[in-house]
C-alpha positions in Angstrom: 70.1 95.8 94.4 70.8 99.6 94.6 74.1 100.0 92.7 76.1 102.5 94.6 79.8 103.7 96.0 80.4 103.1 99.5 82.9 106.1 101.0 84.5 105.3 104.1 86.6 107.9 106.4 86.8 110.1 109.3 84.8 113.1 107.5 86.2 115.1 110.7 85.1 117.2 109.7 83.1 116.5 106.0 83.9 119.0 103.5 83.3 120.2 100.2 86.1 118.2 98.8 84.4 114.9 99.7 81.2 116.2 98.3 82.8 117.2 95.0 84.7 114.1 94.7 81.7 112.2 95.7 79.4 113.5 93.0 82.1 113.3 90.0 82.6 109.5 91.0 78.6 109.2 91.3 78.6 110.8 87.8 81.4 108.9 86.1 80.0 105.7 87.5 76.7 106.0 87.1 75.4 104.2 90.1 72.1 105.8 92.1 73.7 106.8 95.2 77.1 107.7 97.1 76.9 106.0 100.8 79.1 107.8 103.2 80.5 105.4 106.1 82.2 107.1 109.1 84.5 105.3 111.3 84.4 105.4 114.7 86.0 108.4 116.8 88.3 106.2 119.1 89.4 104.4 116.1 90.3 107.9 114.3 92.4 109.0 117.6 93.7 106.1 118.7 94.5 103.7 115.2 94.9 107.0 113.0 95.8 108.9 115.5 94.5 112.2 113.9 95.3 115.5 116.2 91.7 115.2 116.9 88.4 114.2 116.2 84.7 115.5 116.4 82.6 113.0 118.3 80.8 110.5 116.3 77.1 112.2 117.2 79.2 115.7 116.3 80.1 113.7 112.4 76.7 112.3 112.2 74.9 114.8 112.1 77.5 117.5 110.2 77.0 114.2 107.7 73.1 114.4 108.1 72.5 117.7 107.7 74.6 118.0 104.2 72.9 114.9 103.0 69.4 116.6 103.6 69.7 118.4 100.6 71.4 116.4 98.2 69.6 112.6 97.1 72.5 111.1 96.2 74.4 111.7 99.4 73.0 109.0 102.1 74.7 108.2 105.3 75.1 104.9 107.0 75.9 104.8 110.8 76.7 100.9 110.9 80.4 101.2 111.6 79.2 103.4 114.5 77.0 101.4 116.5 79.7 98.6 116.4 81.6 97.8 119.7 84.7 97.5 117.8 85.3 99.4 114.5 84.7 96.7 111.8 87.2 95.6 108.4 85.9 97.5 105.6 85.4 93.8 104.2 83.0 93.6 107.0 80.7 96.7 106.3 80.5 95.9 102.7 79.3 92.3 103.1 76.5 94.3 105.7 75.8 96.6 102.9 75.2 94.1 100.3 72.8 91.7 103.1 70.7 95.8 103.1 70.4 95.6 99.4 72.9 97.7 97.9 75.5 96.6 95.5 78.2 98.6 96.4 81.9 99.6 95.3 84.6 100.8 97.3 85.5 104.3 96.9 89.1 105.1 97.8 91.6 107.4 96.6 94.5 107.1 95.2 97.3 108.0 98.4 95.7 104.9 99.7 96.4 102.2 97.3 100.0 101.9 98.5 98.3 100.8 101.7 96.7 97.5 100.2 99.1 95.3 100.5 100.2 95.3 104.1 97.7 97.7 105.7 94.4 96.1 104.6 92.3 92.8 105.7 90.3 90.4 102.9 91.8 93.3 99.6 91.6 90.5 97.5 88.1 89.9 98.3 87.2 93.4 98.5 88.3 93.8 94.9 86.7 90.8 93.2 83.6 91.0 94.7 82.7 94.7 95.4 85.5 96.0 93.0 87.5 99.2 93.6 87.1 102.9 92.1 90.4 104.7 93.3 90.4 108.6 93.4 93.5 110.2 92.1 94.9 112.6 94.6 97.7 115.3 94.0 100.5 114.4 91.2 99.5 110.5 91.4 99.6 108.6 88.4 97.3 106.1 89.4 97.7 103.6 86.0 101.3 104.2 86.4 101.9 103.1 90.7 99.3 99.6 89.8 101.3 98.8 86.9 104.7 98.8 88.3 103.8 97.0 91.8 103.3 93.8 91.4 100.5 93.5 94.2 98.2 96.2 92.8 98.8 94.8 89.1 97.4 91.4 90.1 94.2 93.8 91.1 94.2 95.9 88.0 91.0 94.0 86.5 88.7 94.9 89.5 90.3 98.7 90.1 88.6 101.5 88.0 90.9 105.1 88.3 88.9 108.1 87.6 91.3 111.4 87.2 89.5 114.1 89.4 89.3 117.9 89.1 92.3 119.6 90.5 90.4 121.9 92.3 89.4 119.8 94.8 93.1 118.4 95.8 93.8 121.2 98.2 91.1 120.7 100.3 91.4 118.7 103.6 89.6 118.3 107.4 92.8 119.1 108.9 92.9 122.1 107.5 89.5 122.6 108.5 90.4 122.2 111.8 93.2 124.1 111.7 91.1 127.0 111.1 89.0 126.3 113.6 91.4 125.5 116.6 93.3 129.2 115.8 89.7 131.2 116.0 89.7 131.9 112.2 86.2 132.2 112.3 85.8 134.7 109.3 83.1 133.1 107.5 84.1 133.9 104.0 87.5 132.0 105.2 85.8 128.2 106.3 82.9 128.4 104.3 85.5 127.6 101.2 86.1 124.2 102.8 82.8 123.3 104.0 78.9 122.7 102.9 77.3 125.5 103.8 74.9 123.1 105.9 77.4 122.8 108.6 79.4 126.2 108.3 77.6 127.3 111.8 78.1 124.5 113.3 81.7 124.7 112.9 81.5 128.6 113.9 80.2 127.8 117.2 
């Protein structure tokens, strides 16, 4: 079994923040590989409903073309070639029946979503187990301590504190930019792998 984190989101578009945050969890791990998972684009409008979202050929292969040069980075498409957008309970059992045995990778501004929000957490945690992301001021140890839900979970969540730079970094900014025509290169390319930077420009 290929140890590994699984990352699940929109990626809409991916940029150098998820690659950043990616790596450090990679390195503080140790497992061989970081498997990105993007959801499906009707899901992301309609259940998410972001402002928008690049199609899920358009985040495939912005996804693709960054993992090209970096080994660690591989992509899985199985969430996309479902009819319905699976649980994430769901993708990780798939992952595991491929070979890999994978972790979820979350971050923190997600955790108070557990309880109510989520399917099969409990199951998630004790059998893939949970590496949560700190993002902004969260105190991570602090928020599963004092809820009762997320303390019962506390064995099966690892918190890794990441770098500060990467916390003001966002796809909706990305798109922002890109919706109000600032395409000055010097401006977008401090968001996004260079891979995909013309893509974007186009």
């Amino acid at each position: 079994m290929k140890k590994a984190l699984a990352f699940f989101g929109a990626f809409n578009p991916p940029t150098v923040a998820h690659l950043r945050l990616a790596e450090f969890a990679l390195c503080e791990t140790g497992r061989e590989q970081v498997l990105f998972v993007p959801s499906k684009d009707v899901y992301i409008r309609d259940e998410q409903g972001k402002d928008s979202a690049y199609s899920d050929e358009e985040r495939l292969h912005m996804l693709r073309l960054t993992a090209n040069t970096r080994p660690w980075m591989r992509v899985i498409d199985w969430e996309m070639r479902q009819p319905h957008q699976p649980r994430t309970y769901e993708t990780l059992c798939h992952l595991r029946e491929e070979g890999f045995e994978a972790s979820l990778l979350m971050g923190s501004d997600k955790l108070p979503e557990l309880e109510h929000g989520w399917k099969h957490v409990e199951r998630i945690a004790r059998e893939f187990g949970i590496v949560c992301l700190t993002r902004g001021k969260d105190a991570c140890e602090q928020m599963i301590l004092q809820d009762r839900y997320l303390s019962g979970l506390s064995p099966y969540i690892t918190v890794l504190n990441t770098p500060g730079e990467t916390r003001d970094i966002s796809s909706t900014q990305v798109r922002r930019m890109v919706s109000e025509r600032k395409r000055l290169t010097d401006e977008i390319s401090a968001f996004v792998p260079p891979e995909i930077l013309t893509l974007l420009l186009e």
